[in-house]
NUKOLNU-92187 format. One line per field, with one value per residue: residue in one letter; y, z, x of N, C-alpha, C in turn. Coordinates in steps of 0.1 Angstrom, whole numbers, padded with zeros to 4 digits. Layout:
aa <- c(A, ...) .
n.Y <- c(Y, ...) .
n.Z <- c(Z, ...) .
n.X <- c(X, ...) .
ca.Y <- c(Y, ...) .
ca.Z <- c(Z, ...) .
ca.X <- c(X, ...) .
c.Y <- c(Y, ...) .
c.Z <- c(Z, ...) .
c.X <- c(X, ...) .
This chain:
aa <- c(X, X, X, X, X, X, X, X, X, X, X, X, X, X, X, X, X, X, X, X, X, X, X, X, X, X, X, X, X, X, X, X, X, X, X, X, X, X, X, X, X, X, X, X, X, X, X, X, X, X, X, X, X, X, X, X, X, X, X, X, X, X, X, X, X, X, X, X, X, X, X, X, X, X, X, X, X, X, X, X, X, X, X, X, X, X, X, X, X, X, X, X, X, X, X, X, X, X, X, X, X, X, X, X, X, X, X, X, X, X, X, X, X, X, X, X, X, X, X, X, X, X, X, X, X, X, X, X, X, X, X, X, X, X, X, X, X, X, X, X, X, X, X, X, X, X, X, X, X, X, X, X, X, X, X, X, X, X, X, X, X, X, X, X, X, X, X, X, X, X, X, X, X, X, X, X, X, X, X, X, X, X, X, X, X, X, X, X, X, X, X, X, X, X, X, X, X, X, X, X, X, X, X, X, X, X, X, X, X, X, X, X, X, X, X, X, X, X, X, X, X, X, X, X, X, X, X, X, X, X, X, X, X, X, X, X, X, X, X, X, X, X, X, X, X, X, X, X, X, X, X, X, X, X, X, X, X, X, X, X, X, X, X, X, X, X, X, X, X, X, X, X, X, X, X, X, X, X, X, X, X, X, X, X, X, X, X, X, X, X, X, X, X, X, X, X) .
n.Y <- c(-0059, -0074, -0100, -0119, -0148, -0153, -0171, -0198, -0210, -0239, -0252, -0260, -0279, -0283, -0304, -0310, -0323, -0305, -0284, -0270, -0264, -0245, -0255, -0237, -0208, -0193, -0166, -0153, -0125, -0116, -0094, -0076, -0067, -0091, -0090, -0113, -0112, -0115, -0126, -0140, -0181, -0182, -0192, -0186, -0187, -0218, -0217, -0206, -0218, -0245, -0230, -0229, -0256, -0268, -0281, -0306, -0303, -0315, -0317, -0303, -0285, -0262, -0240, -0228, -0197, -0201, -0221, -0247, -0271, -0287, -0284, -0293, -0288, -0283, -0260, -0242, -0242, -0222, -0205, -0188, -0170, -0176, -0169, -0172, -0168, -0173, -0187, -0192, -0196, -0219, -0215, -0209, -0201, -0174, -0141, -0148, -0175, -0177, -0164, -0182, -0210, -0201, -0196, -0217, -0232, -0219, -0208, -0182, -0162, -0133, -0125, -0101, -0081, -0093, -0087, -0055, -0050, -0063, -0044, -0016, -0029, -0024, -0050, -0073, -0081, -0104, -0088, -0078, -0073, -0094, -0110, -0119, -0147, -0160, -0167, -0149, -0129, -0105, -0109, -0092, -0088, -0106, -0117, -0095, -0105, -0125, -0112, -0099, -0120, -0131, -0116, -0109, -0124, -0138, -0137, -0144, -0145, -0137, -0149, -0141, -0148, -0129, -0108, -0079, -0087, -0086, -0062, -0029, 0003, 0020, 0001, -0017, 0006, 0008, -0020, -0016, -0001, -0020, -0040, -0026, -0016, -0042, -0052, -0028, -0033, -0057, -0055, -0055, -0087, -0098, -0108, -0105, -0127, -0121, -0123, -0111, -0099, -0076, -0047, -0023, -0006, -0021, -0010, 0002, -0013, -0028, -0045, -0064, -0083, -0103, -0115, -0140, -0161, -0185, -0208, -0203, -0180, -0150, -0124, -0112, -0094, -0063, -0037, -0010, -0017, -0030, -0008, 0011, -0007, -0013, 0010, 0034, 0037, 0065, 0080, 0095, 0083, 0079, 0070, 0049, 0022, 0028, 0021, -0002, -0024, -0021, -0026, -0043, -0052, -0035, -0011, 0010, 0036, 0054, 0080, 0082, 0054, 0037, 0022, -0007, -0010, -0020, 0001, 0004, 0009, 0037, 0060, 0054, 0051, 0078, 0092, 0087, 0105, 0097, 0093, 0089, 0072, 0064, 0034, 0026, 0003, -0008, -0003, -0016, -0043, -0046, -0044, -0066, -0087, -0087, -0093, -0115, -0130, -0128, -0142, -0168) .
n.Z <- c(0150, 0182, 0199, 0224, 0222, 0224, 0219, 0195, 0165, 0144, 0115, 0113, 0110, 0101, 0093, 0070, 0055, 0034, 0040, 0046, 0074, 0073, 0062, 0086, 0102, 0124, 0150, 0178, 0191, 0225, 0246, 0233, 0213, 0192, 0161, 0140, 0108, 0084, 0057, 0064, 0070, 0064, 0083, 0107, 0131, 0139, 0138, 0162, 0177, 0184, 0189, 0218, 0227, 0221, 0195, 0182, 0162, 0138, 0121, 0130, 0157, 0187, 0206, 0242, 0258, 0253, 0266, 0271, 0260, 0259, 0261, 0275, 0302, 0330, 0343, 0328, 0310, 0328, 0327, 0307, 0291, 0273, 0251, 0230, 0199, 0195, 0220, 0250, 0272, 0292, 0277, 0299, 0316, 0340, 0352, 0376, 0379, 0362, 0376, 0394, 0385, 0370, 0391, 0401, 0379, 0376, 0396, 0402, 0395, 0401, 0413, 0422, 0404, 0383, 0384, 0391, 0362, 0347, 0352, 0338, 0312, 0307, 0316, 0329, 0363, 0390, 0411, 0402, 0406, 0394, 0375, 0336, 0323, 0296, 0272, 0269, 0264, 0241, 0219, 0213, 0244, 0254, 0246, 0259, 0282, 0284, 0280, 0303, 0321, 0312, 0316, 0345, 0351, 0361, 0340, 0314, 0285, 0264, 0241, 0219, 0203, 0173, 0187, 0189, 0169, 0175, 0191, 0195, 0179, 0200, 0227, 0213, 0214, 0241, 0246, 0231, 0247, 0273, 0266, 0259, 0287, 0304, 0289, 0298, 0325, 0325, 0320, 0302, 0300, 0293, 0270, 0238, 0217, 0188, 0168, 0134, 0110, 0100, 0109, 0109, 0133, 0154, 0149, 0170, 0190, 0180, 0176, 0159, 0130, 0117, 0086, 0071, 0045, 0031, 0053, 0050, 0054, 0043, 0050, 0076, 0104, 0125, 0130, 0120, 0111, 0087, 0075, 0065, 0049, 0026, 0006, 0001, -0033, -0059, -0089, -0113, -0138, -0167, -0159, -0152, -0166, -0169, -0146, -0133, -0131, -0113, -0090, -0064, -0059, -0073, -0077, -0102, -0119, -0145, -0144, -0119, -0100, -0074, -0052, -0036, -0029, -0033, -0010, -0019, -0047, -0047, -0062, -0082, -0088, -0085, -0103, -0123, -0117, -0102, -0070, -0030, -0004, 0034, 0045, 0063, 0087, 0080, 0050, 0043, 0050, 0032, 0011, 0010, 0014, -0012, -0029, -0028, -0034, -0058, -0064, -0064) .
n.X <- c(0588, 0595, 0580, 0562, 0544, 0511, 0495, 0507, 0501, 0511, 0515, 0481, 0454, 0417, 0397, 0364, 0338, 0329, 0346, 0376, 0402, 0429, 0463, 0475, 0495, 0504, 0512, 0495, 0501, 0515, 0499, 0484, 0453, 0441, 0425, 0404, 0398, 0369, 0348, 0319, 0319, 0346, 0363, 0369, 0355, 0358, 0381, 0383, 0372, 0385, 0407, 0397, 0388, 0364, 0361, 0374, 0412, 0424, 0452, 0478, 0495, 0491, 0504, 0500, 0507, 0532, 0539, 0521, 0500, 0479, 0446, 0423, 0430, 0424, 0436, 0449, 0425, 0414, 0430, 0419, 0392, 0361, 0338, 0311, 0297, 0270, 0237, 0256, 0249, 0222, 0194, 0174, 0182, 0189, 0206, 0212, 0213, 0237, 0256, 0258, 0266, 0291, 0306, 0309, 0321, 0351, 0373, 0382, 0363, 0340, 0314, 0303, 0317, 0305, 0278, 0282, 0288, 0272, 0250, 0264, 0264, 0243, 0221, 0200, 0210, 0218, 0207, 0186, 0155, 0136, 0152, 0152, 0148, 0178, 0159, 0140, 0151, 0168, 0186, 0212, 0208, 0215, 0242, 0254, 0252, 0270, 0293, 0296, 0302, 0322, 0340, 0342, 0358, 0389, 0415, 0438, 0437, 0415, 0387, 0370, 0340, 0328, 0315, 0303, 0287, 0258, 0256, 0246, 0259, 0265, 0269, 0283, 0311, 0316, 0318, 0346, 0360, 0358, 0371, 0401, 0409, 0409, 0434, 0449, 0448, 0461, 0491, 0507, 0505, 0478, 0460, 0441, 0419, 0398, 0368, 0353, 0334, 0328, 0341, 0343, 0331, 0347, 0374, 0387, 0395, 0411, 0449, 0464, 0458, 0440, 0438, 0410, 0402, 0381, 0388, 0422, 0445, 0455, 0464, 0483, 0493, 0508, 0483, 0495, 0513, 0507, 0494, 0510, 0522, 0503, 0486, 0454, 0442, 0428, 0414, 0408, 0387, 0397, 0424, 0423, 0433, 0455, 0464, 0453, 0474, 0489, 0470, 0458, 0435, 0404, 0378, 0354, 0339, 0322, 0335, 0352, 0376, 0387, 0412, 0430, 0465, 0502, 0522, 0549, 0547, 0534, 0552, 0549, 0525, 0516, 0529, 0513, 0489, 0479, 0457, 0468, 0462, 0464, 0453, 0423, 0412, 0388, 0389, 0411, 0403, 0383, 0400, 0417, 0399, 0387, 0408, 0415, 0395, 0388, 0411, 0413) .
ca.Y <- c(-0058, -0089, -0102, -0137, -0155, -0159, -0184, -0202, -0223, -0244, -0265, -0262, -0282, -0292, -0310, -0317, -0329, -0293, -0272, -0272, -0252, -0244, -0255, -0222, -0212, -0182, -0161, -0145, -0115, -0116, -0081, -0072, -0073, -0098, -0098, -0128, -0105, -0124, -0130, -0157, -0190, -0178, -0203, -0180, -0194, -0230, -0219, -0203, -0232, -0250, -0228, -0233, -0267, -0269, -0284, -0313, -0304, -0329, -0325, -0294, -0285, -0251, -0237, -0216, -0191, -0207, -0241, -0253, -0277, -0294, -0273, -0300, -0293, -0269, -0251, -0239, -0234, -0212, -0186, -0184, -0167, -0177, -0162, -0179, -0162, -0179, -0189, -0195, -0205, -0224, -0201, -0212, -0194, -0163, -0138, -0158, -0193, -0177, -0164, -0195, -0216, -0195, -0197, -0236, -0234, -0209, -0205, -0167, -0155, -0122, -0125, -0089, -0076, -0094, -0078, -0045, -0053, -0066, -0028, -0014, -0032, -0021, -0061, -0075, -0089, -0111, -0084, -0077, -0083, -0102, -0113, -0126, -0163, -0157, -0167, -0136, -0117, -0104, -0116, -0083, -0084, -0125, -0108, -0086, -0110, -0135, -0107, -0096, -0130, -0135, -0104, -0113, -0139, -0135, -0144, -0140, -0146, -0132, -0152, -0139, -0149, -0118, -0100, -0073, -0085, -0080, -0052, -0014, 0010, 0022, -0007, -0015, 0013, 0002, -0032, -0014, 0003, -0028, -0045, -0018, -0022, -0055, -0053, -0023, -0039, -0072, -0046, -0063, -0100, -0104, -0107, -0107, -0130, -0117, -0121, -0100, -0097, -0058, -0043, -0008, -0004, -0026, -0009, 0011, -0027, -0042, -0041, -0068, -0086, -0118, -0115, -0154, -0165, -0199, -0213, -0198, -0166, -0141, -0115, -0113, -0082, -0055, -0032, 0001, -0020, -0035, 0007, 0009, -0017, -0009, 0024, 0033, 0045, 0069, 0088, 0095, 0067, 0076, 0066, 0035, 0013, 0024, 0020, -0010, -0035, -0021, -0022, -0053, -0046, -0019, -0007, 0018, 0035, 0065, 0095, 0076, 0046, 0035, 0004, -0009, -0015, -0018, 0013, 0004, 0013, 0050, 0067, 0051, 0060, 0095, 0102, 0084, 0113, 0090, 0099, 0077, 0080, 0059, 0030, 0026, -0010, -0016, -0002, -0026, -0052, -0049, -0041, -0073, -0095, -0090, -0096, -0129, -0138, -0128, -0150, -0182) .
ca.Z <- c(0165, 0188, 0208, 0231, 0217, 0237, 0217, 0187, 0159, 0135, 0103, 0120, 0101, 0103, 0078, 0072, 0041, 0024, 0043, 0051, 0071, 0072, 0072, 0095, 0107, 0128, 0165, 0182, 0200, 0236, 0254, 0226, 0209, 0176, 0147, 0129, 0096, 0073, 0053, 0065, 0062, 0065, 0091, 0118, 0143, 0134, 0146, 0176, 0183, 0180, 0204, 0230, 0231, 0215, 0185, 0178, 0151, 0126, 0126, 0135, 0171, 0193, 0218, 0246, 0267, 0252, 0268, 0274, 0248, 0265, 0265, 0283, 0314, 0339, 0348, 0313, 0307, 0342, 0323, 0295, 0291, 0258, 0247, 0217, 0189, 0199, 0235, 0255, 0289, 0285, 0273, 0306, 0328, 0347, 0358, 0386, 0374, 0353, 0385, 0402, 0375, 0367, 0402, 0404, 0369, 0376, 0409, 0398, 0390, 0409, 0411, 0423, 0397, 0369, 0389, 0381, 0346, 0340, 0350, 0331, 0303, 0309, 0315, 0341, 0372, 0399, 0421, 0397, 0416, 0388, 0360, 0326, 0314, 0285, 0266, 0269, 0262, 0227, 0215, 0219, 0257, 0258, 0245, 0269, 0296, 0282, 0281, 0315, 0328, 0308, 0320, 0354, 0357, 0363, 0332, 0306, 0272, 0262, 0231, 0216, 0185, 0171, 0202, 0183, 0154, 0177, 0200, 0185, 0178, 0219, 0233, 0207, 0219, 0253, 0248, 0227, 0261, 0282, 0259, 0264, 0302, 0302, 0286, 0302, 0335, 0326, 0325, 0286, 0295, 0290, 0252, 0232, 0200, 0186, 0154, 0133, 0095, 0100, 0116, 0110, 0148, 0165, 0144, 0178, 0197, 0176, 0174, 0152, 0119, 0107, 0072, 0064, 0033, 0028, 0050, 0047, 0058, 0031, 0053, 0092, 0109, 0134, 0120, 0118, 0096, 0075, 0071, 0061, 0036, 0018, 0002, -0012, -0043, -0061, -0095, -0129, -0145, -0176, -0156, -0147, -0176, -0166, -0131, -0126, -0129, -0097, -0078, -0060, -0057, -0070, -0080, -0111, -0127, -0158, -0136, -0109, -0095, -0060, -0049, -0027, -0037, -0022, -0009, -0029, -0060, -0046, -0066, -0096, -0094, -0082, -0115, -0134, -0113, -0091, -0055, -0025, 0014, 0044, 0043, 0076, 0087, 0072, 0040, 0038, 0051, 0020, -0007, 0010, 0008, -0024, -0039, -0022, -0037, -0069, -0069, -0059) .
ca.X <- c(0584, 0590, 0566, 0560, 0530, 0500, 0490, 0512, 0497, 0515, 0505, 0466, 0444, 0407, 0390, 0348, 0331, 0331, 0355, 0390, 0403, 0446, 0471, 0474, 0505, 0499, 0521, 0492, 0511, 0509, 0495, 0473, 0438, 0438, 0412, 0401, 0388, 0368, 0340, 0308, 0323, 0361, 0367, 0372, 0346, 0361, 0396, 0381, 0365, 0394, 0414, 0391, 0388, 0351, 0365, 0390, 0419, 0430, 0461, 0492, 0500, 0488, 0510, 0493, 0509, 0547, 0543, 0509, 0495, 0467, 0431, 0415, 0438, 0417, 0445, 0450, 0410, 0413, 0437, 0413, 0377, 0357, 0323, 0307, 0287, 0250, 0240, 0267, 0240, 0211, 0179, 0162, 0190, 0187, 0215, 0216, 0221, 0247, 0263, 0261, 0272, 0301, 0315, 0312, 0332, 0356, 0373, 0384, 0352, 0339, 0300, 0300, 0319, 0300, 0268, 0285, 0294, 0257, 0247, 0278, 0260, 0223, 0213, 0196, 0217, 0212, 0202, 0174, 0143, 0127, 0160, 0146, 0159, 0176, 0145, 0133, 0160, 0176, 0202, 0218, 0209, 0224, 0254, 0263, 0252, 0278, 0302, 0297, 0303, 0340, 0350, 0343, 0370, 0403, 0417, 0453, 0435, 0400, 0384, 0349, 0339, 0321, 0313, 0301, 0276, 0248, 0251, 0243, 0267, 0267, 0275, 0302, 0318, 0317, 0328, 0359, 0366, 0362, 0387, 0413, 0408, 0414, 0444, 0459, 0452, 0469, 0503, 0513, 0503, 0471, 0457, 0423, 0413, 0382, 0362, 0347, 0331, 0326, 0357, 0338, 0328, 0355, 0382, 0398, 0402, 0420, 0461, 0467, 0452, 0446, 0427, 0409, 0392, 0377, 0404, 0433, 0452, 0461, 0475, 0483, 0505, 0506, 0479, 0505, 0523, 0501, 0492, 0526, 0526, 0493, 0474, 0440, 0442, 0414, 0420, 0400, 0384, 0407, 0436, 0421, 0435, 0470, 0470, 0449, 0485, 0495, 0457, 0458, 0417, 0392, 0365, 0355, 0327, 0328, 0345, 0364, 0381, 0396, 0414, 0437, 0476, 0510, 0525, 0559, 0541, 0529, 0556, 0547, 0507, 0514, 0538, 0502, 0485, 0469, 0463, 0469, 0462, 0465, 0439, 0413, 0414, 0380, 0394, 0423, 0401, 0373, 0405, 0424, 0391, 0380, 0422, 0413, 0382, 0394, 0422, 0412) .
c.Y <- c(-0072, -0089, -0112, -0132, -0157, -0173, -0188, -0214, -0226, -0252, -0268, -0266, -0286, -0295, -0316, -0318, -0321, -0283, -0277, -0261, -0253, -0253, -0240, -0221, -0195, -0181, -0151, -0135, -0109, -0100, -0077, -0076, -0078, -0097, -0105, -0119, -0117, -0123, -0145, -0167, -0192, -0187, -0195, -0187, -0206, -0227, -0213, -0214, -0242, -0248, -0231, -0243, -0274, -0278, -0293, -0305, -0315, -0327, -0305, -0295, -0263, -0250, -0229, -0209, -0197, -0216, -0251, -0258, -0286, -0284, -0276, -0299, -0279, -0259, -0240, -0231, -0221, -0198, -0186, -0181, -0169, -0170, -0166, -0168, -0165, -0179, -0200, -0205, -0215, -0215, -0200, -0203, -0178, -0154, -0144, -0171, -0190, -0173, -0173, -0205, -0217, -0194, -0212, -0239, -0230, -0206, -0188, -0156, -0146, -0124, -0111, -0081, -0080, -0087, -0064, -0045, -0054, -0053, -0017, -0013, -0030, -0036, -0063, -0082, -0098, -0101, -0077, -0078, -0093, -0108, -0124, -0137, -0155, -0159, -0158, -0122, -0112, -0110, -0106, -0080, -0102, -0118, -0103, -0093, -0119, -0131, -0101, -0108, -0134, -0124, -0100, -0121, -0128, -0145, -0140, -0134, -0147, -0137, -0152, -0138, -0138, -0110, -0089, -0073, -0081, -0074, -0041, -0008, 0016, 0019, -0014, -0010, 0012, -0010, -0032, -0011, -0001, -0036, -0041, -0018, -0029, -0060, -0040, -0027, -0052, -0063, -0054, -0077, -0105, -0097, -0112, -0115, -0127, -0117, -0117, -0101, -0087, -0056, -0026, -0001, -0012, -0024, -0002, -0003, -0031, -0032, -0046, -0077, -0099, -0118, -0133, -0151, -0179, -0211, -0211, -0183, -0161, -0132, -0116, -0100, -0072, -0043, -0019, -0003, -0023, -0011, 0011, 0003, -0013, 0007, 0018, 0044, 0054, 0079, 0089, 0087, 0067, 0070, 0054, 0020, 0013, 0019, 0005, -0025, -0034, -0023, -0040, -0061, -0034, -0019, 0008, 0020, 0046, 0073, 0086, 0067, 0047, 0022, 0002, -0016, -0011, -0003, 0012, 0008, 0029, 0055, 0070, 0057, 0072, 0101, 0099, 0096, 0103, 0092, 0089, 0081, 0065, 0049, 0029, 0004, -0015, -0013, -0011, -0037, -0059, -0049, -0060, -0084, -0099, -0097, -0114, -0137, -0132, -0139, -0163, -0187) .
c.Z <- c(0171, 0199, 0214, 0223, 0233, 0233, 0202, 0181, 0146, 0127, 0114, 0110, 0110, 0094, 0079, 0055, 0032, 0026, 0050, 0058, 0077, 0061, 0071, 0102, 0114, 0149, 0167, 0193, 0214, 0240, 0243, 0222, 0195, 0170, 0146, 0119, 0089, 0073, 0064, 0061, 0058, 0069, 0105, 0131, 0144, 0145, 0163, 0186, 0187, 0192, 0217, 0234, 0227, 0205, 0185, 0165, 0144, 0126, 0127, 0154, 0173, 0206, 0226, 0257, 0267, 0260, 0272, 0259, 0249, 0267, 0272, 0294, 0325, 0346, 0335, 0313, 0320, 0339, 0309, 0293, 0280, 0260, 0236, 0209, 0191, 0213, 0241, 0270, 0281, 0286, 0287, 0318, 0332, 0349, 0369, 0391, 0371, 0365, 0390, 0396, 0372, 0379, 0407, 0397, 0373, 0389, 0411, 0395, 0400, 0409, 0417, 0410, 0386, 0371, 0384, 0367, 0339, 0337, 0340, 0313, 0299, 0305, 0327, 0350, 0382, 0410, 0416, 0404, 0409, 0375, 0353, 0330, 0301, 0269, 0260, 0270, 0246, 0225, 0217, 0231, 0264, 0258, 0252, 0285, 0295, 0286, 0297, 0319, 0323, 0316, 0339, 0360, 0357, 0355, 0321, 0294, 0272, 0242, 0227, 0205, 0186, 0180, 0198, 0177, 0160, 0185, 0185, 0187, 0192, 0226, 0228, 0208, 0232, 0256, 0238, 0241, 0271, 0281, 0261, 0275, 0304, 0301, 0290, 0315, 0335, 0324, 0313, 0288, 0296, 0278, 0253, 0221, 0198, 0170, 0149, 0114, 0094, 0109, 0119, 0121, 0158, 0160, 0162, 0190, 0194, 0171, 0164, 0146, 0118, 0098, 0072, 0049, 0028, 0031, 0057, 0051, 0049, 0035, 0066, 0095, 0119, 0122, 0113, 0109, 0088, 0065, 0065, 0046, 0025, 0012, -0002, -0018, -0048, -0075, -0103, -0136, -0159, -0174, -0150, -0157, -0177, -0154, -0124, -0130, -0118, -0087, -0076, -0060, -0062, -0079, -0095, -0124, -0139, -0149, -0129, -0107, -0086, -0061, -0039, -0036, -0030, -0023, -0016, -0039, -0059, -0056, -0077, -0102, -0089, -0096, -0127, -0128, -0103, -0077, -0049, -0009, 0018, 0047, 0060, 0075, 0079, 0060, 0033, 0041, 0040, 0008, -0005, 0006, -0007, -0034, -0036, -0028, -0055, -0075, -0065, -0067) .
c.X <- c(0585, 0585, 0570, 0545, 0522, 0495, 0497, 0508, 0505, 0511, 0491, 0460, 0431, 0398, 0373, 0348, 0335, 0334, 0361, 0398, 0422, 0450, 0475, 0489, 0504, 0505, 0507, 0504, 0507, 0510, 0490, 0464, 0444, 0425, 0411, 0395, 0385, 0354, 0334, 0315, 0338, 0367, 0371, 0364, 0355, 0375, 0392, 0379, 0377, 0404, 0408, 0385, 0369, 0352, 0373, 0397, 0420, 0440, 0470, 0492, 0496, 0493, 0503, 0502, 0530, 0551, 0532, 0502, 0481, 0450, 0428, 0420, 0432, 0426, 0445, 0436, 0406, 0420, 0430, 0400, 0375, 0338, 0318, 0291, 0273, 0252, 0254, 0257, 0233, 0201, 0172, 0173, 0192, 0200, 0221, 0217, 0233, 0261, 0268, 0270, 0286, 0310, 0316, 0322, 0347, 0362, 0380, 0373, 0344, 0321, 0298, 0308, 0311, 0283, 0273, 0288, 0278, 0251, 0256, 0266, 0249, 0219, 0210, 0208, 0214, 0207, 0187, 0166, 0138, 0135, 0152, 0154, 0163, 0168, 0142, 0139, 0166, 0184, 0215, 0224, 0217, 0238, 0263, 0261, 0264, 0291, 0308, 0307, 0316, 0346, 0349, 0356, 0384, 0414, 0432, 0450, 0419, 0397, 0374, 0348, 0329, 0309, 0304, 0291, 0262, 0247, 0250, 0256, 0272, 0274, 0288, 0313, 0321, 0325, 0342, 0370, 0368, 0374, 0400, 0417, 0412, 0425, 0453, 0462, 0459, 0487, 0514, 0513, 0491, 0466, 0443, 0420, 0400, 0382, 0359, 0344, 0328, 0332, 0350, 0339, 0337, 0373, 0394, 0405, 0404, 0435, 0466, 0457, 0450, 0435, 0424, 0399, 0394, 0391, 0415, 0435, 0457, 0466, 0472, 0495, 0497, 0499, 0482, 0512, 0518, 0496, 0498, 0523, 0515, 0488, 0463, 0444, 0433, 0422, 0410, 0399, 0395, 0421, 0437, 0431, 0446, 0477, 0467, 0461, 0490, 0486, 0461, 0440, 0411, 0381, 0359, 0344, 0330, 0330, 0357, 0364, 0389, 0399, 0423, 0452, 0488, 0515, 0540, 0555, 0535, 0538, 0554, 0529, 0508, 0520, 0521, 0493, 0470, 0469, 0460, 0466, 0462, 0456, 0433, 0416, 0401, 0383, 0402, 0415, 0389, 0383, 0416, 0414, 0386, 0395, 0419, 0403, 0386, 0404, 0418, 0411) .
């Protein structure tokens, strides 16, 4: 499939005391949602951070939008919304600092739309009569105020580090179907990077993959093809001891064993009487993790 990049990183490094993380070489694919999959500690936040100018590199080069190289250049940060995993405000700010705030930053920013969006999101708004600080709000309800407020703007490229970990199952589903919005109103150019260490609940907004571990990228692709490329396996623990040269990953107790293994190899574990199906992205994403932490 070819694409334009929304965003193109080459040899990406960044280096601290006792984590490294690339060299990264990675085509996000412009008009779709991206993953970051990975374990705590992956480095995914790190490269977020990274793209959005939070972060210095050490050393490669990140192209944005196929010619913009500069983060720090307000033109640039004007076509890009970010949302960060903790507070994004300060704890002491209201729906209506965050309005205000956000339109001083931002000369795209809708303060009626992110009023609807707050409601959207069952959080308070500036027309609240009495909006908390986020103080006095969950972490849940920061969340979705943070989220309101990117998705107010008028923006190309949507980047939320794990957008997800603390809403409920509900709202997960909501901010799957804000995401799709998003991106079907941008009419194929505008794109999402998003994080994620449980894919489970944000499996229907994401198009394409990027597996990490401690680092490094062990698999990246459009997630139809990676579907393609991979099975999960499952058969009779007796047939464990023949099969497990082809499992890339699995698992196995006295009756049965499952695992994850390339789909070139199906013909060969079906003649061993081994069955195979289609894996779920969190499927491929727990049989791709563990090949990774195995091999290191």
């Amino acid at each position: 499939m070819d694409n334009n990049s929304c965003v193109s990183i080459k040899g990406l490094t960044k280096k601290y005391s006792k984590f490294t993380l690339g060299a990264l070489d990675i085509d996000i694919p412009e008009g779709f949602s991206t993953a970051l999959i990975g374990a705590n500690g992956a480095g995914k936040t790190t490269l977020i951070d990274i793209l959005c100018g939070v972060t210095h590199k050490t050393g490669g080069e990140v192209v944005y939008f196929n010619a913009e190289t500069d983060i720090g250049d307000p033109a640039l940060r004007e076509r890009i919304g970010y949302c960060a995993s903790t507070a994004f405000f300060p704890i002491g700010f209201t729906a209506r600092d965050i309005a205000a705030s956000m339109e001083i930053a931002y000369s795209s920013f809708d303060r009626e739309k992110f009023a609807e969006l707050c409601e959207k999101f069952e959080v308070d708004s500036e027309h609240t009569k009495k909006p908390r600080p986020m103080m006095k709000q969950s972490d849940g309800n920061r969340m979705r105020t943070c989220l309101a407020a990117v998705f107010a703007r008028k923006s190309d490229l949507l980047v939320l580090d794990e957008p997800g970990s603390s809403l409920d199952p509900l709202m997960r589903d909501r901010l799957c179907d804000r995401m799709r919005e998003y991106l079907d109103d941008g009419e194929g150019r505008r794109s999402i990077i998003f994080s994620t260490h449980n894919i489970a609940d944000m499996e229907n907004a994401a198009d394409y993959a990027v597996f990490m571990d401690r680092g490094r990228i062990i698999e990246q692709g459009f997630i139809e093809d990676l579907k393609e490329k991979y099975i999960i396996v499952s058969g009779d623990a007796g047939d464990f001891e023949r099969a497990k040269s082809l499992l890339l990953s699995g698992s196995h107790n006295r009756t049965t064993f499952d695992g994850l293994a390339l789909a070139e190899n199906a013909e060969t574990l079906a003649a061993m009487g081994v069955d195979s199906e289609t894996p779920t992205l969190q499927q491929l994403s727990v049989g791709l993790l563990k090949y990774a932490e195995e091999h290191r």
